[in-house]
N, C-alpha and C positions, 0 to 999 in steps of 0.2 A: 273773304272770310274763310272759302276752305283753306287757302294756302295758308293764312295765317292759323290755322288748326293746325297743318300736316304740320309747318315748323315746331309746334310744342311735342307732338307725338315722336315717341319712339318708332325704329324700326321696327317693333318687334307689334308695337301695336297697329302699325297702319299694314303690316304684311297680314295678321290674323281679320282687318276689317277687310280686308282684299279677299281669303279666302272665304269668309261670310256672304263677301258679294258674289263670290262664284258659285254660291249656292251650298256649300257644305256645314256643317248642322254645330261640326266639334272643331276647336280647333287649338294644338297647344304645342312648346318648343322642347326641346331637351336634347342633352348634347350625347354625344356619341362616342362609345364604350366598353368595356366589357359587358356582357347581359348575362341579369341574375338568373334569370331561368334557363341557361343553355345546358347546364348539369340537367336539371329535370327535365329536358326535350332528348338528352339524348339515351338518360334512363327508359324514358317515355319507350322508343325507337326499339333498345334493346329488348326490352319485353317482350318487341314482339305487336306491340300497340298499334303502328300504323299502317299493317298487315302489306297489301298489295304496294303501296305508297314508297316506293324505292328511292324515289328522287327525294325524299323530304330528308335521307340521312347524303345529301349531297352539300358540300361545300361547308364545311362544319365548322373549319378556322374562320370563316370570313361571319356566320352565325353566330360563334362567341365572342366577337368585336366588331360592333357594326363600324367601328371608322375603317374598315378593312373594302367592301364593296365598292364602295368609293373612294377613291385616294384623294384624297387631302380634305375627306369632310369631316366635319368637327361637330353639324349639329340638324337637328333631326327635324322637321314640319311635321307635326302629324296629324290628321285632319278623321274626320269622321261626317259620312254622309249619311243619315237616314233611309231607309226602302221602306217606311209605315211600318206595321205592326197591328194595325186595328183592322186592315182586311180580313173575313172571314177565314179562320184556314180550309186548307185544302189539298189536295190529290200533287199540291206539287208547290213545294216550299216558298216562302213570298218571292224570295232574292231572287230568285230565280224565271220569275214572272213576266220579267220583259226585258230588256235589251241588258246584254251582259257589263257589270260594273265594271269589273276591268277596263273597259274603252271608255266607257263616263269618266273614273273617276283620272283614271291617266291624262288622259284630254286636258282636264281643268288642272290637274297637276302642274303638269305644261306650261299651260299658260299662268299660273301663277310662279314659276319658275322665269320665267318671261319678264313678269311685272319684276321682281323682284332684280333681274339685272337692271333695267331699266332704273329702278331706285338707286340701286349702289353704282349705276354709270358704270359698268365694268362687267366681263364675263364671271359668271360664276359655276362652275365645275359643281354638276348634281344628279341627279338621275331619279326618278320617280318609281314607288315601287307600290303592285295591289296585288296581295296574295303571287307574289314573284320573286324569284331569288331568294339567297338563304336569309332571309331577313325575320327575325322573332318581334312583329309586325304589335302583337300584345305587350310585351314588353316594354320598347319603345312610348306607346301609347298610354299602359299605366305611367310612366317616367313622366311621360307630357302634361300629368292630369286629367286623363280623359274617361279613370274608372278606373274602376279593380276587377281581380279576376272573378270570378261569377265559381260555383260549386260544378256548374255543368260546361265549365272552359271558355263561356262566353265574354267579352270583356262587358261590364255592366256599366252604361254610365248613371249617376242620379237625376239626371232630368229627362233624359228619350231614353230609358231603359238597353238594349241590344239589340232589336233588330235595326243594325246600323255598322255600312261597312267601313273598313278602317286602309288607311292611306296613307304613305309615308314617302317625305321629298329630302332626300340627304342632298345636303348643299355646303360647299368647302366657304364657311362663314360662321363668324365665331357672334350666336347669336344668346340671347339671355336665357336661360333656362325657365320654364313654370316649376312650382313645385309637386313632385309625385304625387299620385293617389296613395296614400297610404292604410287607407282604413277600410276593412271589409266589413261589408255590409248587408253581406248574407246572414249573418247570427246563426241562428239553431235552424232557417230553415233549412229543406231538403226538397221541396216541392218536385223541384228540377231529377235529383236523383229519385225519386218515387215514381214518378209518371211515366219513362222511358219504358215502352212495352216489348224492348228488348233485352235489358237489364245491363245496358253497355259502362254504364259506368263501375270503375272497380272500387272508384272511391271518391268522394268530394275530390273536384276540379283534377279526376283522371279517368279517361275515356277511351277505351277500347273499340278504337275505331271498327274493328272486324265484326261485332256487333251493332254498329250504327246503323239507321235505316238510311240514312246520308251518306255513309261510305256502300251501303249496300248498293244502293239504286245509284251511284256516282261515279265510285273511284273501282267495286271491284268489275270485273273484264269478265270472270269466266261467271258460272251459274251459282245462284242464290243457293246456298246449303238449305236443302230440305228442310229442317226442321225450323229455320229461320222466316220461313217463306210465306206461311200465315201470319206471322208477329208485325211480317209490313202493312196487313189491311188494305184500305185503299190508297198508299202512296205510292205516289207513280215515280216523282222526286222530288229528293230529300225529304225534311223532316223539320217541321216547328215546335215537337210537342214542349220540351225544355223548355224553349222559352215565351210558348202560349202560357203556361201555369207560373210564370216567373211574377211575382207581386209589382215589381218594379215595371216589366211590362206591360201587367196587368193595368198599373194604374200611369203607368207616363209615355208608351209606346203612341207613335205618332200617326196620322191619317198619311197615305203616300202622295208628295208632295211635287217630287219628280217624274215629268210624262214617260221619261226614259221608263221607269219602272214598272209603271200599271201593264196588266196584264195582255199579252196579245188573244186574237181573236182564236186560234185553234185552241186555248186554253179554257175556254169557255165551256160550261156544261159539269156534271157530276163527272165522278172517278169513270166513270162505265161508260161516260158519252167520250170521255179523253181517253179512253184507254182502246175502245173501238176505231177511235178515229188513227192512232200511232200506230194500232197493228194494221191499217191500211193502208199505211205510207210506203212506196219506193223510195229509193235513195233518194233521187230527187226530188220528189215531192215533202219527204224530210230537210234535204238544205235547201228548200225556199220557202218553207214554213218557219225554220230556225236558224233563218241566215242572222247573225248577231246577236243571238242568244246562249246564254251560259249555259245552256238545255247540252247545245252541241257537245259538251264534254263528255257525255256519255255514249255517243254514237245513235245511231239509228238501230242497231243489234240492240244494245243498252235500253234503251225506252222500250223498245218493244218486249223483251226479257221481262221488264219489270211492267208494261202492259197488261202484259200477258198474265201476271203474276195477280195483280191486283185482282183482272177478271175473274182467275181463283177463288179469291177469297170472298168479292163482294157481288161478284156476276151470277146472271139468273141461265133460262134457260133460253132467255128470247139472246145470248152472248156464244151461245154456242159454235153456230154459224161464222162467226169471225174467229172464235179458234181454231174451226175445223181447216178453215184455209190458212191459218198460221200452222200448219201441221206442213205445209208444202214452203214456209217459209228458205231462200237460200240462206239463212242462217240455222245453222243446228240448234243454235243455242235459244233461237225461239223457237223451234218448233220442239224442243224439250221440255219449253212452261211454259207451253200452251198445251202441250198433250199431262203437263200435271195439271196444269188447269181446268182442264176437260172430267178428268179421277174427280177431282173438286168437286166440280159442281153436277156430275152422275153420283155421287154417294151424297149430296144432298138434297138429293130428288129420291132416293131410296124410297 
């Protein structure tokens, strides 16, 4: 009976029931192109938008025609995996909660790259790509059907809302196309741009990353510009607020589903028990707490920085003691917000 099933199915349909089985949420085709948005990613750049973000104005021909990355591919897989959304938020963004997507979602890329030779009996020339290479990952994605762009840059889809990361397998195979997202479904609201308690958006669906608490606690390297450094509160990293007030989240965002994802044990506890705990960490004892964690990208410096920062704004006076020994940190850069830390919370004991 199955065979006699796979015989009536399309490739195009038994390759998306393949990726459903490997666990991924979204899943849609489209061919490979010039992309609409590269004018606006690279005005974005100019601006000035992606601040520390150097590598993002890299490879720019190959960004304005994705048949370019891979030679001889012609069409796009783009898949979309779930991380929940219904977890309570907290001191350190979902995504980022337990083992980093990149090696999940590459993996299962993989192997469904795999299955798909296997179908067509033959090598097929591809390469799997998550958040990597010049690839306008949103793009692609709306093209596939898998949502539109959202006012605060998230791509939004109508059944699991955005918290859900996006995936893309260019393969030299001339597959059918779904048809685009076309229609936005934001309307009048603004929820998204309102909420940001750093004001980073400069306009519906354009974000100045140098104000993000995401790029703050992330991507930037040197120290939190003072005046930015109470607007993080207690985020340690990144930032859900966007799309905690998102309606669509609100009401279609999913339980987390994936063990990869739920959160590890150091994670556990309020802002101030996480934040105590990272300004205690050595090296080591940071890469074996976050061996395989997307945490790593901000270093051990990095968390602690933004540790420290947090203890700032929401720590008492029983926190003191932990900054007084981040004062001896071998990083400078923590032991400079942990001694604004310390200003903090003696003019709040005034």
């Amino acid at each position: 009976m199955i065979a006699q099933i796979a015989e009536v199915l399309s490739l195009e349909q038994l390759l998306k029931a393949q990726a459903y089985g490997l666990g991924f949420d979204l899943v849609g085709i489209t061919s490979l192109g010039p992309m609409e948005t590269a004018d606006t990613f690279d005005s974005w750049i100019e601006h000035g938008y992606a601040g520390e973000m150097d590598y993002l104005a890299r490879g720019a021909e190959k960004r304005r025609d994705s048949r370019l990355p891979v030679a001889g591919a012609t069409s796009a897989i783009v898949v979309g995996l779930s991380y929940g959304g219904r977890e309570p938020s907290g001191p350190v963004a979902r995504y980022a909660r337990g083992d980093d997507y990149h090696d999940v979602m590459t993996a299962r890329l993989d192997e469904l790259h795999r299955w798909l030779e296997l179908e067509v009996c033959r090598s097929v020339c591809g390469k799997a790509y998550v958040d990597t290479g010049p690839i306008l990952e949103r793009d692609l994605a709306r093209r596939a059907g898998l949502g539109w762009f959202g006012k605060n840059t998230n791509l939004i889809n109508p059944g699991i809302g955005s918290f859900f990361f996006i995936g893309v397998l260019l393969v030299e195979l001339d597959l059918v196309s779904d048809a685009p997202f076309d229609a936005d479904r934001c309307g009048s609201c603004t929820r998204c741009l309102d909420a940001c308690p750093t004001d980073a958006f400069a306009g519906p669906g354009v974000l100045n990353a140098t104000k993000c608490i995401s790029y703050l606690t992330i991507e930037a390297k040197g120290a939190i510009p003072p005046e930015q450094r109470a607007l993080i509160g207690d985020l340690i990293y990144g930032c859900d607020i966007c799309q905690d007030v998102c309606p669509w989240n609100v009401r279609f965002s999913r339980d987390v589903r994936e063990d990869a994802f739920r959160p590890r044990d150091v994670l556990n506890g309020d802002a101030r028990a996480i934040a105590r705990r990272i300004l205690s960490m050595d090296d080591d004892s940071f890469r074996g707490d976050f061996k395989g964690s997307p945490m790593k990208r901000a270093k051990r410096r990095g968390l602690a920085r933004n540790a420290a920062t947090v203890l700032g704004n929401v720590g008492t006076a029983d926190d003191t003691a932990t900054l007084i020994a981040a004062l001896d940190d071998p990083e400078p850069l923590v032991a400079e917000h942990a001694a604004w830390a310390l200003e903090r919370i003696e003019s709040k004991n005034r």
